[in-house]
N, C-alpha and C positions, 0 to 999 in steps of 0.2 A: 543477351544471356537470359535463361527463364530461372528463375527460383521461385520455390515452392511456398507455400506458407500455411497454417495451419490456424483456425480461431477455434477460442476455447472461449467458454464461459467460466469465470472465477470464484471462488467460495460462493459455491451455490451448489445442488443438488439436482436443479431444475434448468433445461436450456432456458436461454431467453431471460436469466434471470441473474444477478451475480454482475460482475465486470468483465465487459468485453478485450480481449488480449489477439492479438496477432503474436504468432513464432514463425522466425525465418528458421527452420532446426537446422539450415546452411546457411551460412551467410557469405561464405568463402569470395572473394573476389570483390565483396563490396567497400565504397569508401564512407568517410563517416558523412559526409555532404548528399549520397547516393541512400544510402539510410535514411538521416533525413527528409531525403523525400518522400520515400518509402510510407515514415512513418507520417509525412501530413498528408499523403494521398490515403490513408486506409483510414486516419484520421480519428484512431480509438482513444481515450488517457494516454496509453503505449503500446509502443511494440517490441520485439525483440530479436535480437537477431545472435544469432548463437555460431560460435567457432572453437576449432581446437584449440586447448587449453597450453597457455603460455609456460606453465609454472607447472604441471604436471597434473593438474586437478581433472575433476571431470571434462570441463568445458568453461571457455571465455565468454563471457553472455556481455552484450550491449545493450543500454536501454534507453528507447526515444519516445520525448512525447511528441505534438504535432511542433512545435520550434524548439523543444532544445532535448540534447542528450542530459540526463539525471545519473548519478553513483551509485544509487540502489533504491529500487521499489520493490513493496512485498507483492502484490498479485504478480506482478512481471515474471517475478522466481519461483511463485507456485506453478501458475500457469506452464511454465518451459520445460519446469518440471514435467510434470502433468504430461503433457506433448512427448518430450524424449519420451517417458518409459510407455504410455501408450502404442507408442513405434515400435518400441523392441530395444531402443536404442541403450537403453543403458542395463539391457542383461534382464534376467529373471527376477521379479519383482516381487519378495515373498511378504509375510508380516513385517518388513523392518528390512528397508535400506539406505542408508545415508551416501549422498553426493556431494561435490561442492563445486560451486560457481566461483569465477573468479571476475572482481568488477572491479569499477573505478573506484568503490568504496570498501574495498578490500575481498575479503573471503567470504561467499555466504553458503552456509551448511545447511542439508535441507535433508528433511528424514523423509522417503516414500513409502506409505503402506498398502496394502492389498486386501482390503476386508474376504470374507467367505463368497460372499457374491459378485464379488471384482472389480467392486468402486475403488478407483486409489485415490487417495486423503495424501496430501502434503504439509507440513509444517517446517519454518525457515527458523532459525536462531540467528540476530541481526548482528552485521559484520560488525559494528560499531560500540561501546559500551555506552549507554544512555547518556546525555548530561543536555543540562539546559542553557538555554542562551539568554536574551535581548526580555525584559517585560516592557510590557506596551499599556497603554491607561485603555480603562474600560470603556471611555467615551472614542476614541479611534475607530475601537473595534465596532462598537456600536452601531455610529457613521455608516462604517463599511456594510453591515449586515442589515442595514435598514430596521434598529432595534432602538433602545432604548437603554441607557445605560444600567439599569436598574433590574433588567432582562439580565446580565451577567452575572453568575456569581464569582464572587471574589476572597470566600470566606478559607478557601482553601490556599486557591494560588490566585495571581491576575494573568487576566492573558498575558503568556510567558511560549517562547519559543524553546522545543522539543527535538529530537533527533534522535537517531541510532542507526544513522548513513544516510539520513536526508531530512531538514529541518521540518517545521510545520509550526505554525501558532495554536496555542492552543488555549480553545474557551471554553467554559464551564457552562451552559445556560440553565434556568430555573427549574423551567419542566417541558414538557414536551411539546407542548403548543407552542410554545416562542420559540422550538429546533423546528418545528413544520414552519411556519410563517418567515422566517431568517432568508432573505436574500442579498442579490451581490447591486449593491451601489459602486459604480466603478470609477467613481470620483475618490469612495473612502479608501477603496483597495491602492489606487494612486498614492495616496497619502500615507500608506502603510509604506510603499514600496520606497515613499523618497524617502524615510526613517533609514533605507538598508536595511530593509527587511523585504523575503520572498515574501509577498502577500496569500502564501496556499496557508488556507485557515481550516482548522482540524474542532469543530463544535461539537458536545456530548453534553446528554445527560445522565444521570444516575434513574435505572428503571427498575421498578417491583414489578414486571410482568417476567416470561419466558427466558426476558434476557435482562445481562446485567449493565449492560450500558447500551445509549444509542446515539447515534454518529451522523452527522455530514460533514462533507468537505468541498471547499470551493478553492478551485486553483483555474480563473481567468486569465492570469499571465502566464500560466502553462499551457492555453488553450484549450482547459477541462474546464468549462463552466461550474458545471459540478461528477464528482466521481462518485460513482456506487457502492466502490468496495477498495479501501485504501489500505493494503496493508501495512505499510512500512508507518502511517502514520497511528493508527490502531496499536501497533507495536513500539511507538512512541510512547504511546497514551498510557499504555500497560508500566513502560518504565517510568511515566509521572504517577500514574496514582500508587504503586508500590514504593515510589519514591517517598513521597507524601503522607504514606500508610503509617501507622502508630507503632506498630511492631519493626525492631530492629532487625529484627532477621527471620524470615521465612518466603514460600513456595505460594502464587497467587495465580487466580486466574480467572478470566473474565470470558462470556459469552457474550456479542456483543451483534446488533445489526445494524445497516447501512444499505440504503438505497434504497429505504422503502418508500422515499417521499417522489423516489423519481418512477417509483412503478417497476423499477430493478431489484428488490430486495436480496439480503446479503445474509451469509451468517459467519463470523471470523470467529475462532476459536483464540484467546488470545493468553498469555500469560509471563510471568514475571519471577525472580529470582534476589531477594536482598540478605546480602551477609553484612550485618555488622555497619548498619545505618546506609548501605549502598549498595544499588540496584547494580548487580553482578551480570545479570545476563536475563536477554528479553525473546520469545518467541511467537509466532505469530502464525496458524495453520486453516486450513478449510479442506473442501473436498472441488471438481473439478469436474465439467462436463465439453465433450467437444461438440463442436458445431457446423463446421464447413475445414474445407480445402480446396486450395485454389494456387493459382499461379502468374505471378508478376513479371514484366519483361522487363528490363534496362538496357538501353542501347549502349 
């Protein structure tokens, strides 16, 4: 059997630049083990693989990194986005269309736009309502990221594990020198993992330049060393610091970048919703560029 696949480059503006994505926009016929392979031979953060929709929605989306399937990632779902309506697939694309995927982490809603000059820009609102898990001591993380415990801040929250359909730890660091220099000790990430915890750690600082937050992420036991452009954990991020925010109820939102340190940079449009001391609903958007298309065989 040949299927088709298409790469796109993710919240970015620029090829080459942004998170690299595979879509299968057929997947019809494959198994989740045949997937799998799929996804560690093209060997991107993920890939995806897209079918008709179970439950009447647009379409049933899959999503694999190089060893495991995941419940929902954000570039995955702009990305496929991005892919259908490039095709034609999902109809005439005016100022304003909403689709919805259907995944292992429930429903995700994604609005597609078509500026004047015919860029389309995606943004996802996350299947899941924000809440937080597991907090971890600042010395763990530290370990793990080749830091110093005192490199974390903690005045806010301590590294504290995040979610909104897929978990993430998340750190605070000082400033941006000690997010450039942060790497993976793979001894510390072990030690995270025997706690039961995913070791994919989600690091930010607060920035006074262009943008307002800036981001890495390291997920080694996902077989992403590091990823460039995270959305679902971005979109984490967004439901803790509006969670955390002094105002009981309002509309937030954060520009933020990622992947600058890997020579990929990124730009996530990110934002946030609290009624009434609680983070209501989280969003997470970018714009998209394609890059190739090609085709895989499976015996």
């Amino acid at each position: 059997m040949k299927y088709t696949y298409c790469i796109c480059d993710v919240f970015t503006h620029t090829r080459f630049g942004g998170n690299q994505l595979a879509v299968l926009p057929d997947a019809r016929g494959l198994n989740d083990a045949q997937m799998q392979q799929i996804a560690r031979e093209l060997n991107f953060s993920e890939s995806t693989f897209v079918f008709p929709p179970d439950e009447g929605n647009t379409r049933k989306v899959q999503i694999f990194t190089p060893t495991r399937e995941v419940p929902f990632a954000g570039h995955p779902n702009i990305g496929t986005a991005f892919v259908l309506a490039t095709a034609g697939e999902l109809g005439e694309i005016g100022e304003s269309n909403e689709i919805v995927f259907e995944e292992k982490a429930g429903l995700v809603r994604i609005s597609i736009r078509k500026s004047e000059q015919g860029t389309i820009s995606c943004e996802l609102e996350a299947p899941q309502v924000f809440s937080l898990g597991e907090e971890l001591p600042a010395e763990l993380l530290a370990e793990a990221l080749c830091l110093h415990a005192s490199e974390i801040v903690t005045d806010t929250h301590p590294p504290i594990v995040a979610s909104v359909g897929l978990p993430f730890v998340m750190v605070e660091l000082r400033d941006r020198s000690i997010l450039q220099k942060a790497s993976i000790n793979p001894l510390g990430f072990q030690r995270i993992a025997e706690q039961g915890v995913m070791p994919d750690i989600h690091l930010y600082v607060r920035s006074d330049d262009e943008f307002d937050i800036r981001t890495r992420m390291f997920a080694p036991h996902d077989g992403v060393p590091e990823d460039p452009a995270t959305g679902s954990a971005n979109c984490a991020l967004a439901g803790l610091l509006c969670h955390f925010h002094e105002s009981a109820s309002g509309k937030f939102d954060w520009r933020i970048a990622q992947g600058v340190e890997m020579g990929r940079p990124s730009l996530l449009q990110a934002r946030a919703e609290k009624n009434a001391d609680k983070v209501v609903s989280t969003w997470i958007g970018g714009s998209c560029v394609m890059v190739s298309q090609g085709h895989i065989f499976i015996d």
